[in-house]
C-alpha positions, 0 to 999 in steps of 0.5 A: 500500500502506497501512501501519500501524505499531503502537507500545506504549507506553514503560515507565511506572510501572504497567507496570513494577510490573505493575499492570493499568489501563485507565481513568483517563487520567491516571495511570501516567507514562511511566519515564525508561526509557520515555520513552527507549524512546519516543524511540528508537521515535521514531528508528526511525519517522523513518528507517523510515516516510518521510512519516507525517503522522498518529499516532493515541494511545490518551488513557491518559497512558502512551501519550499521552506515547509518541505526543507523543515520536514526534510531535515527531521526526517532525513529525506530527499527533497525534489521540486515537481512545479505540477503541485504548486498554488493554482495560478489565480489569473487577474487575482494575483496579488490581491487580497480576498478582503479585496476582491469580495463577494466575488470570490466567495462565489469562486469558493462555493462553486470553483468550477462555475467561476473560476479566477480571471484569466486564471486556472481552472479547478480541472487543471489543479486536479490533472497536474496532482493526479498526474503526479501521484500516479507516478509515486511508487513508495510513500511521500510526502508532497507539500503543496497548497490548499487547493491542489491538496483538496482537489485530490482528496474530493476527487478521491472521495468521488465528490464533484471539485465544486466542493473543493473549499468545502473541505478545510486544509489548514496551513501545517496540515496534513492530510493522506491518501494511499493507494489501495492494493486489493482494488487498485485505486486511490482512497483517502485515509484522513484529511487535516490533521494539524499537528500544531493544534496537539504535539508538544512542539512549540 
């Protein structure tokens, strides 16, 4: 059985403004808070999932910096796969949702139906991280975004993606699908467990 374990990002400045960003990779640090939500992410995988060799990172800084955390706790090799970034939010980028308003809580309820200006549509998000853990053979970790990891685990759980921002995905969350052996296809085995709400880690 091949299991998956889907990390968001720490805190970083952008999210904990609530600016949406997807493109520059160097931009938007992780928090002090993040960073210690990493690390806890980072305890929760060394006792949890015995044996990663492998992380796989989206190369935006928020989640490079998750990813570098949780390898160095748990010793495993640190790959970037542009396939699990943020989707790109078009005309948003940059902006707060504050900002953009009522608009964007359409966008939430129903991201199929309306997707970011001249952005990426949900069924895009969906195919780069199908596409990407189907080519993993052994557990790993992917650290990724919200809306990339949710994609995933509403897909999996035969639930349509206008229902993506129906499934909450905290930032230092983690989340795992595995594969299953008997029946061959990809199952979800728990969603947004956030380490720093419970570990002694602070």
């Amino acid at each position: 059985m091949v299991i998956i374990y889907l990390v968001r990002h720490g805190e970083s400045v952008l999210t904990m403004e609530g600016i949406l960003q997807s493109r520059d990779a160097n931009v938007g640090p992780l928090t002090e808070k993040g960073r210690l939500e990493a690390f806890c992410a980072a305890m929760f995988l060394k006792d949890t999932a015995k044996g990663i060799r492998r992380i796989i990172s989206s190369p935006l800084l928020r989640a490079r910096e998750t990813a570098s955390i949780i390898a160095g706790e748990i010793k495993a090799e640190l790959t970037i796969d542009e396939r699990v970034r943020e989707v790109n939010m078009g005309r948003w980028e940059f902006m707060k949702i504050s900002d953009i308003g009522s608009v964007f809580l359409k966008y939430s309820r129903n991201p199929l139906k309306y997707p970011p200006p001249d952005g990426e549509d949900a069924e895009s998000v969906l195919g780069r991280m199908v596409e990407v853990v189907n080519g993993i053979k052994e557990d790993t970790v992917v650290v990724s975004h919200y809306q990339p990891i949710a994609s995933l685990i509403v897909h999996f759980m035969g639930s349509s993606l206008s229902n993506i921002y129906r499934t909450r995905i905290d930032t230092g969350s983690v989340s795992a699908v595995f594969k299953d052996d008997e029946w061959g296809d990809w199952r979800v085995l728990f969603v947004n467990i956030k380490p720093f709400n419970f570990l002694n880690c602070k």
